[in-house]
C-alpha positions as CSV (number, residue, x, y, z in Angstrom):
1,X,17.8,-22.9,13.8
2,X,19.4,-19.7,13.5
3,X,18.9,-16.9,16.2
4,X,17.3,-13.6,15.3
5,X,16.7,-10.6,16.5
6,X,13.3,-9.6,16.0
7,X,10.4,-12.2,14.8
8,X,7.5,-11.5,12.6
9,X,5.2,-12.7,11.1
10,X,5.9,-11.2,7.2
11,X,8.9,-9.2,6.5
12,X,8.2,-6.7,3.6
13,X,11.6,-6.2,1.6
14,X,11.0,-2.5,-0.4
15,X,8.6,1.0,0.6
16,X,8.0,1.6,-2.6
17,X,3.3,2.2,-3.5
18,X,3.4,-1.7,-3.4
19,X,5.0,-2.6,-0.4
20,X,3.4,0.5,1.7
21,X,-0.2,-0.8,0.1
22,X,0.7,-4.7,1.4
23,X,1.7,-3.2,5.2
24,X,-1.5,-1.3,5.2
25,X,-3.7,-4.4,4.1
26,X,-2.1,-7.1,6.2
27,X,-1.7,-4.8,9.6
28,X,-5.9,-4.4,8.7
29,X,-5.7,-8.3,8.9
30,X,-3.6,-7.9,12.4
31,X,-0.9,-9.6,11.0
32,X,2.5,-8.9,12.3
33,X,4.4,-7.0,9.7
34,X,7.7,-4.9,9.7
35,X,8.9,-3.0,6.3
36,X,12.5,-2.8,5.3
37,X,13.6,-0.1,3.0
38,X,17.0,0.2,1.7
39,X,16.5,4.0,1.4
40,X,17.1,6.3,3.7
41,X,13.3,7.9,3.2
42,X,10.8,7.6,0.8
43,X,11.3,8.5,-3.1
44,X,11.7,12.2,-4.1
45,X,11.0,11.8,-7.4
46,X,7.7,11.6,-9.1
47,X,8.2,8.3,-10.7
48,X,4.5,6.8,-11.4
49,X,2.0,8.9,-12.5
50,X,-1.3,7.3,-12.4
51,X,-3.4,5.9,-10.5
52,X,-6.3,3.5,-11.9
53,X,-9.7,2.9,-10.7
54,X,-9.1,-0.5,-9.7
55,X,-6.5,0.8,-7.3
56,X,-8.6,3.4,-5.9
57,X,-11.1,1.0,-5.3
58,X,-8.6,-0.4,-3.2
59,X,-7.7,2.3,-1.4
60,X,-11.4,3.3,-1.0
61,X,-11.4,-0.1,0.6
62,X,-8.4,1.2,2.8
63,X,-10.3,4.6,3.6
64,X,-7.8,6.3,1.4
65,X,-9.0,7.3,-2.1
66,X,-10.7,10.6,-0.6
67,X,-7.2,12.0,0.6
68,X,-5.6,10.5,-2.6
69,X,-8.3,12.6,-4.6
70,X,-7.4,15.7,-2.7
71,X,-3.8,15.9,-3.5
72,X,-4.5,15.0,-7.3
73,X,-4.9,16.7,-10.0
74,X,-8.9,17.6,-11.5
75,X,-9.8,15.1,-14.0
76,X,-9.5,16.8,-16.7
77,X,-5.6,16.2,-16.4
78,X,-6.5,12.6,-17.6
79,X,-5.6,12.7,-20.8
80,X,-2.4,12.2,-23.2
81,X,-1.5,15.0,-26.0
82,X,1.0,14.9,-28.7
83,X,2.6,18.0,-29.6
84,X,5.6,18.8,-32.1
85,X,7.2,21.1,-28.6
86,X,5.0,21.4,-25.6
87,X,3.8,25.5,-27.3
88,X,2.6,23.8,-30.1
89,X,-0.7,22.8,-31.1
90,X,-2.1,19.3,-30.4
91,X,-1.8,17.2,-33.5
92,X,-3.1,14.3,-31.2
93,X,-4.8,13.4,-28.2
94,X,-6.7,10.6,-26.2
95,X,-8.2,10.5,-23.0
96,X,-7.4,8.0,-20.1
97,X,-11.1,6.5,-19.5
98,X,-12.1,6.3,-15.9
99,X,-9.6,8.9,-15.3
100,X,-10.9,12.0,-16.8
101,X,-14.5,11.3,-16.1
102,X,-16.4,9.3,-13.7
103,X,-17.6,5.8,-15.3
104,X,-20.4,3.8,-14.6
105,X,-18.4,0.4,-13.7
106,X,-17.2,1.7,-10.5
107,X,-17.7,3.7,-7.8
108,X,-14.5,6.2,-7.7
109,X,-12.9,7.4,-10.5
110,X,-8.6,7.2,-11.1
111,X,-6.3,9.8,-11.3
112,X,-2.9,10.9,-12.1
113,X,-0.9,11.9,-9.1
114,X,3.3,11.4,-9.0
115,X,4.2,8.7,-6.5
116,X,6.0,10.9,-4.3
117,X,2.6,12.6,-3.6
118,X,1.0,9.3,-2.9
119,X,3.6,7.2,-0.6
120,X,3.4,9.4,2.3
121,X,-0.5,8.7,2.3
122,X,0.1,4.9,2.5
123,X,2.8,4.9,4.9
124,X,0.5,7.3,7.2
125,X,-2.3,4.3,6.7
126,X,-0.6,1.8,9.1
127,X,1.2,1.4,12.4
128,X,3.7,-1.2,11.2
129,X,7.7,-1.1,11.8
130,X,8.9,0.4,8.8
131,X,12.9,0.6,8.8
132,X,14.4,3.0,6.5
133,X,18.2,2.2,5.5
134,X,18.0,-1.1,6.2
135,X,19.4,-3.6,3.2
136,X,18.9,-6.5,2.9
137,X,22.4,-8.9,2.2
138,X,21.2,-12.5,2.7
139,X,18.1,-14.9,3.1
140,X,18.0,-17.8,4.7
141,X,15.0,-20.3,4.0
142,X,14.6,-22.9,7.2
143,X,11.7,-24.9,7.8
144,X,9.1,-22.9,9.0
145,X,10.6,-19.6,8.7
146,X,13.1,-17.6,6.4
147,X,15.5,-15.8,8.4
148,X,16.9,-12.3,6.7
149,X,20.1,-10.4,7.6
150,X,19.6,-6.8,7.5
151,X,22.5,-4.2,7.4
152,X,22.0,-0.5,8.6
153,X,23.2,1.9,5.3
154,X,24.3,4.3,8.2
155,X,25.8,2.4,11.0
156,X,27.1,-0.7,9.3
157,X,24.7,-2.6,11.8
158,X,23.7,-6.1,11.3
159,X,20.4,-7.3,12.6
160,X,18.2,-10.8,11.7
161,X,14.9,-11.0,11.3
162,X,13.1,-14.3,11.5
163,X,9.7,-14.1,9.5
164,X,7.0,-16.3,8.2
165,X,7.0,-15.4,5.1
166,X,9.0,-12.5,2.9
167,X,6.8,-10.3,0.6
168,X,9.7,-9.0,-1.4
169,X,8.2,-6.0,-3.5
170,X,12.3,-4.4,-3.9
171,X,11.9,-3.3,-7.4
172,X,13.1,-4.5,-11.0
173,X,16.7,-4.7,-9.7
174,X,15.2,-7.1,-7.0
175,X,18.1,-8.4,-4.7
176,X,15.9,-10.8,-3.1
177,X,14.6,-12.4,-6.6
178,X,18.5,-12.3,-7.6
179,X,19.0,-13.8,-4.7
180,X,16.4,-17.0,-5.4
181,X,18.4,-17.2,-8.9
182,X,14.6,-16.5,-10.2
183,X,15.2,-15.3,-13.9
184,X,12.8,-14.0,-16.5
185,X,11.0,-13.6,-19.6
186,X,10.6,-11.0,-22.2
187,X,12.0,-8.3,-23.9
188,X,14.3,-7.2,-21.2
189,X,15.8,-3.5,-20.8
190,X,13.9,-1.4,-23.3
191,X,15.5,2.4,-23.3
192,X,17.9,4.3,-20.6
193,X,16.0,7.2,-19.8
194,X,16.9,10.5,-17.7
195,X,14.0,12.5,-15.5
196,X,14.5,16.2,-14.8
197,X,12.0,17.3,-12.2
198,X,12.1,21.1,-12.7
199,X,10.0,24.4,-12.1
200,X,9.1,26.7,-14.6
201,X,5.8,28.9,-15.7
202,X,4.4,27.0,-18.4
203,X,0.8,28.2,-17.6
204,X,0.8,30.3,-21.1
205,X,1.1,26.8,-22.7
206,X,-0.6,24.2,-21.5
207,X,-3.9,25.8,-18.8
208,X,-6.5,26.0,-21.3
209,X,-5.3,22.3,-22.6
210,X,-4.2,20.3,-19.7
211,X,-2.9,16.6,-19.7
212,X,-1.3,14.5,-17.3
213,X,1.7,14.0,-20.3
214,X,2.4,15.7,-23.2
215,X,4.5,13.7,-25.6
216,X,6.3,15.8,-28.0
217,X,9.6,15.2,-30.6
218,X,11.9,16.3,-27.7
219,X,11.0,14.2,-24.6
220,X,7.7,13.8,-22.8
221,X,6.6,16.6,-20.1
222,X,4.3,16.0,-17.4
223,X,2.7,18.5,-14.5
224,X,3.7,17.3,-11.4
225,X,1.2,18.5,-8.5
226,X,-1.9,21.0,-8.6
227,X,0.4,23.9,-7.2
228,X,3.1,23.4,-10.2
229,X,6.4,21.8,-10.8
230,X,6.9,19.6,-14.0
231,X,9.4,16.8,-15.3
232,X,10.9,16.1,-17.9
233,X,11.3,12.5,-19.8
234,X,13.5,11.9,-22.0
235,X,16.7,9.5,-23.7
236,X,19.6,9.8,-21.5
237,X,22.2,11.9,-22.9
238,X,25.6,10.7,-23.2
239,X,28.5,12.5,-20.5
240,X,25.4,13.3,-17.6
241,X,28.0,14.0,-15.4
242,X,28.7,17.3,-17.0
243,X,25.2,17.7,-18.8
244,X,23.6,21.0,-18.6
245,X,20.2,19.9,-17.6
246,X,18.8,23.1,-17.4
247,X,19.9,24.1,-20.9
248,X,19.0,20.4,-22.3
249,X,15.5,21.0,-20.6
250,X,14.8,24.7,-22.2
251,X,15.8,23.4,-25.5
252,X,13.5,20.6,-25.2
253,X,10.1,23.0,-24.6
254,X,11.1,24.7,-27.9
255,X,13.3,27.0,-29.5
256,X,11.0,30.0,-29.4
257,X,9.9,29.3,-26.4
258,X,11.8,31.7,-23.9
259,X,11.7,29.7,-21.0
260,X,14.2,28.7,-18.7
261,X,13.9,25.4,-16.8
262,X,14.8,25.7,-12.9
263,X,16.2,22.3,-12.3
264,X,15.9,20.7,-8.8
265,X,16.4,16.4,-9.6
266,X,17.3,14.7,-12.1
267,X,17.4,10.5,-12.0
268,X,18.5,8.0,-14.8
269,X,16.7,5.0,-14.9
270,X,16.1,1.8,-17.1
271,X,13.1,1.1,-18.6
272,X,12.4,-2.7,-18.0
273,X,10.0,-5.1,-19.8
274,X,10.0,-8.5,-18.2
275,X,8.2,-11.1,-16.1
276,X,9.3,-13.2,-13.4
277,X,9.5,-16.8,-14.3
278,X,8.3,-17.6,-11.1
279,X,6.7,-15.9,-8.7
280,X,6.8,-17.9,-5.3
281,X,9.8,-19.5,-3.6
282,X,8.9,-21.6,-0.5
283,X,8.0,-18.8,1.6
284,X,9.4,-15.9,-0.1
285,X,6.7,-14.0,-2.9
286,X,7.4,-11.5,-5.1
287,X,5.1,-8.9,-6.2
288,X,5.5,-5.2,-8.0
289,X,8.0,-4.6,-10.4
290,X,10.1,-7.5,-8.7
291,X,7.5,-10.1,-10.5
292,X,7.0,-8.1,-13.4
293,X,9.0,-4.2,-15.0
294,X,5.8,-2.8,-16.9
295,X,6.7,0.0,-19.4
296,X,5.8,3.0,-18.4
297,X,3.2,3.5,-21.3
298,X,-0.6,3.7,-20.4
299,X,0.4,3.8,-16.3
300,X,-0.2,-0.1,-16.0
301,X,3.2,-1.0,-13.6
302,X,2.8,0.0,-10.3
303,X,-1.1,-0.6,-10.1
304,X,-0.7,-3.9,-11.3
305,X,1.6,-4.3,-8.6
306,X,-1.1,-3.1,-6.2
307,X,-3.3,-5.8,-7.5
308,X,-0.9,-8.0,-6.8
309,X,-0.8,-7.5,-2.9
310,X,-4.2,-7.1,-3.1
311,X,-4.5,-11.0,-4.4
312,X,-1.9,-12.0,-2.0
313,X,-2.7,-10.4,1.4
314,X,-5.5,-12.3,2.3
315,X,-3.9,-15.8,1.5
316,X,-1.3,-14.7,3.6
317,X,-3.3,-13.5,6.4
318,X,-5.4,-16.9,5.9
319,X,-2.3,-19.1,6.2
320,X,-1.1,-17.2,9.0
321,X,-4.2,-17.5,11.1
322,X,-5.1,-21.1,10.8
323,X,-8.7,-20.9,8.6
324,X,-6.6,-21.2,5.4
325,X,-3.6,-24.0,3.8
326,X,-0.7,-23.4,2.7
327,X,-1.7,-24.3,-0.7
328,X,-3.8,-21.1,-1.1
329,X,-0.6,-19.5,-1.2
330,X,0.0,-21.5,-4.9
331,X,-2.8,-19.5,-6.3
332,X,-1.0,-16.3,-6.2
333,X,1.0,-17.4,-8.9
334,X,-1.4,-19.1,-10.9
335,X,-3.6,-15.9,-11.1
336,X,-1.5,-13.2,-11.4
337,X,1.4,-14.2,-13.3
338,X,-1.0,-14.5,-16.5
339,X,-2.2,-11.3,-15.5
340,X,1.5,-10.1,-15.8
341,X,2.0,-11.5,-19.2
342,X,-1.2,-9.8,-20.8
343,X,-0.3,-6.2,-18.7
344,X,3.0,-6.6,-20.4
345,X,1.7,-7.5,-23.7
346,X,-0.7,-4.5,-23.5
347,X,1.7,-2.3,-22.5
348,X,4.4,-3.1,-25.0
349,X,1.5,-2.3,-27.9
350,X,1.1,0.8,-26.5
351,X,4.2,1.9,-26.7
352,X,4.1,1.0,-30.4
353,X,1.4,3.3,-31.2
354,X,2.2,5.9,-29.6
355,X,5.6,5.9,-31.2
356,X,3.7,5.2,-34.7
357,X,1.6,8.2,-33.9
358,X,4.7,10.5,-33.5
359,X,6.2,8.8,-36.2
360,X,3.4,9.6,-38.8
361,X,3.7,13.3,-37.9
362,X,7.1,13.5,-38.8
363,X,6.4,11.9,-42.1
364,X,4.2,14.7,-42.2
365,X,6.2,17.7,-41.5
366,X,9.1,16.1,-43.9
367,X,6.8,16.0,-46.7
368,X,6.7,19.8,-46.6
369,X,3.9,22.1,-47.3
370,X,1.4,22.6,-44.9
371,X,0.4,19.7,-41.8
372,X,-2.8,18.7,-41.2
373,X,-3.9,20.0,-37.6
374,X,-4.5,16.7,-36.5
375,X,-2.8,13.1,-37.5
376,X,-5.0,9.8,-37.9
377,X,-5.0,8.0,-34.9
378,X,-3.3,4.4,-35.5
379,X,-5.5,3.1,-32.4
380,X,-9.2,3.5,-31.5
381,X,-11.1,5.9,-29.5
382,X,-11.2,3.0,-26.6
383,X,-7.3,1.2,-26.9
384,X,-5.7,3.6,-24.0
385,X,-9.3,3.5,-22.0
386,X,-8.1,-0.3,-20.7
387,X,-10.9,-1.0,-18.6
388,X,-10.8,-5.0,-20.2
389,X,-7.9,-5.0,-18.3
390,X,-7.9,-3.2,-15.3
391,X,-11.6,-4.3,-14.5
392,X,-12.3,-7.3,-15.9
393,X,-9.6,-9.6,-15.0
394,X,-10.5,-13.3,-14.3
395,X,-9.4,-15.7,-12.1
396,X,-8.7,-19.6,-12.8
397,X,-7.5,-21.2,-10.1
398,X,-8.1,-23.6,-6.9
399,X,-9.1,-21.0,-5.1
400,X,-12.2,-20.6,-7.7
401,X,-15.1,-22.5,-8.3
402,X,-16.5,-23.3,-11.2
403,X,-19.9,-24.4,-10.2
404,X,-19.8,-23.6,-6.4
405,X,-18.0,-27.0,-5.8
406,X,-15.0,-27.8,-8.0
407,X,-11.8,-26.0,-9.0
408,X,-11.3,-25.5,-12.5
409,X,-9.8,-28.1,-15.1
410,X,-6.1,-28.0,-14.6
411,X,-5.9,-27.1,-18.9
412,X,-8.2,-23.8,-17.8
413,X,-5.0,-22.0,-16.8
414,X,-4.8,-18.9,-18.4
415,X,-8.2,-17.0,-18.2
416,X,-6.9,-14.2,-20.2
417,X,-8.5,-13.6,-24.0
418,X,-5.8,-12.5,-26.4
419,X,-7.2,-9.1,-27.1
420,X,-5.9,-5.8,-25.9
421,X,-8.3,-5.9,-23.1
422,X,-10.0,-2.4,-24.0
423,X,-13.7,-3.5,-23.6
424,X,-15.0,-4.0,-20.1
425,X,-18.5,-6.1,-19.8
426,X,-19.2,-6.5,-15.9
427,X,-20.4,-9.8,-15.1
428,X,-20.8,-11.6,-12.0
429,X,-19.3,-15.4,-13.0
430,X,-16.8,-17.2,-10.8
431,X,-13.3,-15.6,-11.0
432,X,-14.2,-12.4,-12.4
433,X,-14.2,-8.8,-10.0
434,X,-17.7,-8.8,-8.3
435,X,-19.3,-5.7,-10.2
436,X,-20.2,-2.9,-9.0
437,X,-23.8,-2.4,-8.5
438,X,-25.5,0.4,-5.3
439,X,-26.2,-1.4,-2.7
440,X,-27.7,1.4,-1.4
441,X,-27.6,5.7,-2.8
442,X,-23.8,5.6,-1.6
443,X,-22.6,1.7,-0.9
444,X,-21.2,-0.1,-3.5
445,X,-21.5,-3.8,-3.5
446,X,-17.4,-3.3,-3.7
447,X,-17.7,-1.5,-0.4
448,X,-19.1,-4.9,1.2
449,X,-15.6,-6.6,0.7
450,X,-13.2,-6.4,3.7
451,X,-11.1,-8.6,6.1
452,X,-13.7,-11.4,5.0
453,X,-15.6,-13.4,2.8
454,X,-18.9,-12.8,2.0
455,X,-22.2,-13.7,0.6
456,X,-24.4,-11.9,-1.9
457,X,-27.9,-12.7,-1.8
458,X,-31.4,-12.0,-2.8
459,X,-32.4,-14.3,0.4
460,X,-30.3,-13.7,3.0
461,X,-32.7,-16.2,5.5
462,X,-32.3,-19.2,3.4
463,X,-28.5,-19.3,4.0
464,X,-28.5,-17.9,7.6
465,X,-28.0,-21.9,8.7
466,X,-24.8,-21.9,7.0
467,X,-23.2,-19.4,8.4
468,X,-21.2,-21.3,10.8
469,X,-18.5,-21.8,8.4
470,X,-14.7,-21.8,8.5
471,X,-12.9,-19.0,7.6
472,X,-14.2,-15.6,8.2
473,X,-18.1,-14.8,6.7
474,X,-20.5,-11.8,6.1
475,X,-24.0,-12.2,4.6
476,X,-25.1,-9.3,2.7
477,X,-28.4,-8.8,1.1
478,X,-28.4,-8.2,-2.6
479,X,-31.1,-6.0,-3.4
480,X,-33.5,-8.0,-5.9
481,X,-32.9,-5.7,-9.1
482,X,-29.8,-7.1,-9.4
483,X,-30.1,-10.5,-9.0
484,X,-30.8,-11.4,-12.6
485,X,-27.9,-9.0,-13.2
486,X,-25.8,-11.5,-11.7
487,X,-27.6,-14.5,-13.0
488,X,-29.3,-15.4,-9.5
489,X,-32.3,-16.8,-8.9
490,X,-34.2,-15.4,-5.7
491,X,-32.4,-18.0,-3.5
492,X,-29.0,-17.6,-5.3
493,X,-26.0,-16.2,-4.2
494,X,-22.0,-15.2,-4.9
495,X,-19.9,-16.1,-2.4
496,X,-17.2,-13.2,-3.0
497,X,-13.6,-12.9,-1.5
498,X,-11.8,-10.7,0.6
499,X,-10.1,-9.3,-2.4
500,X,-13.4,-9.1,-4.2
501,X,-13.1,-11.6,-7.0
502,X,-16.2,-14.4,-6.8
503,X,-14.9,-17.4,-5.5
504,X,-18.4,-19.0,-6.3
505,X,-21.5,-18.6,-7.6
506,X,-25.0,-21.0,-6.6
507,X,-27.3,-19.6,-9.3
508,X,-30.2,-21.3,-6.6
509,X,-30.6,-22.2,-3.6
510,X,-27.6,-24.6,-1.9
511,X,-27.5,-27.8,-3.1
512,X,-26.9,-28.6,0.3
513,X,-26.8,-27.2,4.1
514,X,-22.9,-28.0,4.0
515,X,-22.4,-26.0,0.1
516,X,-21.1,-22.9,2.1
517,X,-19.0,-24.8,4.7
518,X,-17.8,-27.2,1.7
519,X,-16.8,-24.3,-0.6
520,X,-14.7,-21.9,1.7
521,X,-12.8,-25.2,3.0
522,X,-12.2,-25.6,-0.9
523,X,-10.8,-22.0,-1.9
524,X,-9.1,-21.9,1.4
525,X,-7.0,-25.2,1.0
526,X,-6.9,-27.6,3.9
527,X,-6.7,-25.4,7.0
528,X,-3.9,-25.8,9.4
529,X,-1.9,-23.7,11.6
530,X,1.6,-23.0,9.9
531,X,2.7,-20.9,13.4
């Protein structure tokens, strides 16, 4: 066995929304964790743009989504517009449901803030080492442990860190999934693209009509923050080294538009659409845009990466403290890599339409004579709302069970319908996100999920004698209007997990006094101590 410099108990490779979001949840779990960063601080540029109401459930969870709110913009940012150049008219539009109005399925609403505005929220959330500058160059698996060099961007230093388990959540370029020789699936690199962060007073254009993006024939521009600044999206141009970008960015908003762009960034990226073939390695997990590069299209990428950690946190934090296996960790995998595939499915079709939408209005103005003001939609007043996807995911896995007893067939793999996920029906069978019903005037039944498991019921008495089981347990009492809701009988109940999906469901009373006991043993795996 190697020597190291520091132990811990998981090593966090990458500060990007995902990574911050996992140190926060497992240091809430009082695991040991310490972040590595190969940046020398967090991201200056705006980068993701949205945030969805399944994520700020999560961070409601985390105490966060009030502060995350505050630095937002209002919700009536949460929509898309189409324009010929950013003065123009709208010749289409659509709003981003549960964004730019409250919705009855959950408790907060989304919004659409830049990621530089949101990271230094989450890495103010926890306590954890966090080392900026540090790469990582090598990883060493060993029995019980994977052992990572680290080497200080500044210094040249060399350090090892000897950690349970590796959470690497290092991007689409990942070096620790390059590493692994873990390869990939899809369509691969999609567009280069440039991003021009600049200042300018647009006001006259675009305050009576906000959006959080404006697509028009000359690049995308989107609002940055509440107090101003904007960016600007767009192919990347060929010779950037001597590009004019605040000449390339006033031509963009329109010839007659008199404005001249005040450039402060600019950033050329790749847009990726892929998922990782695998998503586990012995002890090494990937998660964010190292399992899966989402186009940026519809704002899906980074939050499904904060599902991810989500899913995985309390398996780790189970494995680590005894009440869980090792195998729990295999249902990572198994339940969000087909979330993966349908995320980049979904995203993929929206990029279509919204390119068929642009494309029609230039068959338009081609044609000559005078435009209709607005352009048939090619999608439906629903396709960007999403909820299908970001709400009603469902699990299949070991760590679900079918009839409060037994895993699922190993042929019911891949929960996922083949729609586009835009219709969201709440309902409260095993695998699906417990939905959210008052508890009471201002608790959700989502705000009953924590560092545990626990039980909804009608009849909180009648399972009282069970709660001496493995694992960690709450009983809560459902409030009898929404049993039926949830298919319970009086002396039912839905045994819900820490990340808030229903790991079982007794539609009556216990079949017997060891059902509770039997069932956690069952999602957890066989518990041991992997210290």
């Amino acid at each position: 066995m190697s020597v190291a410099d520091a132990e811990v108990d998981v090593l966090i490779v990458g500060g990007g929304p995902v990574g911050l979001t996992a140190r926060a949840l497992l240091e809430r779990w009082g695991v040991r964790v310490s972040l590595v960063e190969k940046h020398g601080e967090l991201s200056p540029f705006p980068r993701s743009r949205l945030v969805n109401v399944r994520s700020m459930e999560i961070y409601r969870g985390l105490g966060l989504a009030g502060e995350i709110t505050a630095g937002a913009f209002a919700p009536e940012y949460g929509r898309i517009r189409f324009r010929d150049t950013l003065h123009d008219r709208d010749f289409a539009t659509a709003a981003m449901v549960g964004i730019n109005a409250p919705i009855p399925e959950s408790p907060v609403t989304g919004v659409v803030s830049s990621q530089d505005r949101l990271e230094p929220t989450l890495l103010a959330a926890a306590d954890a080492e966090t080392r900026f500058g540090a790469e990582l160059v090598d990883l060493t698996e060993e029995a019980d442990s994977v052992v990572a060099v680290l080497v200080d961007r500044r210094s040249g230093e060399e350090t090892r860190v000897r950690a349970r388990y590796v959470l690497a959540a290092d991007g689409a370029n990942s070096t620790v999934r390059q590493r692994l020789g873990i390869g990939t699936t899809g369509p691969g690199a999609l567009a280069a693209v440039t991003t021009v962060v600049f200042d300018a007073d647009l006001d006259g254009w675009c305050a009576d009509q906000p959006a959080g993006v404006y697509f028009t024939a000359h690049g995308s521009f989107l609002p940055l923050y509440p107090e101003g600044g904007w960016a600007w999206l767009g192919p990347a141009p060929e010779g950037t080294e001597r590009a004019d970008w605040s000449g390339l960015v006033s031509r963009a908003l329109g010839p007659d538009g008199g404005v001249r762009a005040d450039v402060s960034r600019v950033q050329h990226w790749v847009m990726n659409a892929f998922v990782a073939e695998r998503f586990r390695h012995g002890r090494i997990l990937l998660a964010g845009d190292a399992a899966h590069a989402i186009p940026i299209v519809g704002g899906l990428g980074m939050n499904t990466g904060i599902a991810d950690v989500h899913n995985l946190c309390w398996k780790l934090a189970g494995v680590l403290q005894g009440w869980a296996g090792p195998s729990l960790l295999d249902t990572y995998e198994t339940e969000r890599q087909p979330v993966a595939h349908r995320t980049l499915r979904q995203a993929v079709a929206n990029s279509k339409l919204m390119f068929e939408a642009q494309s029609l209005r230039h068959e338009q103005l081609q044609t000559g004579g005078s435009a209709p003001a607005r352009v048939e939609l090619p999608w439906s007043d629903r396709y960007f709302a999403q909820l299908g996807l970001v709400l009603g995911v469902a699990y299949r896995s070991d760590a679900v069970l079918t009839d409060g007893s037994t895993p699922p067939e190993p042929s019911d793999t891949d929960p996922e319908p083949s729609d586009t996920g835009t219709d969201y029906v709440p309902t409260a069978e095993a695998g699906h996100r417990m939905p959210h019903l008052w508890l009471t005037p201002d608790r959700s039944t989502l705000d009953a999920f924590g560092e545990w498991f626990t039980l909804l019921t009608p009849d909180p008495a009648a399972w009282e004698e069970q709660a001496a089981a493995p694992g960690v347990l709450r009983i809560e009492r459902l409030p009898d209007e929404h049993a039926e809701l949830c298919g319970l009988s009086p002396q039912g109940a839905l045994l819900v997990r820490p990340d808030g999906h229903i790991g079982a469901r007794w539609r009556d009373r216990a079949p017997s006094g060891t059902a509770l006991h039997r069932a956690l043993t069952a999602i957890g795996g066989s518990p041991r101590s992997s210290r």
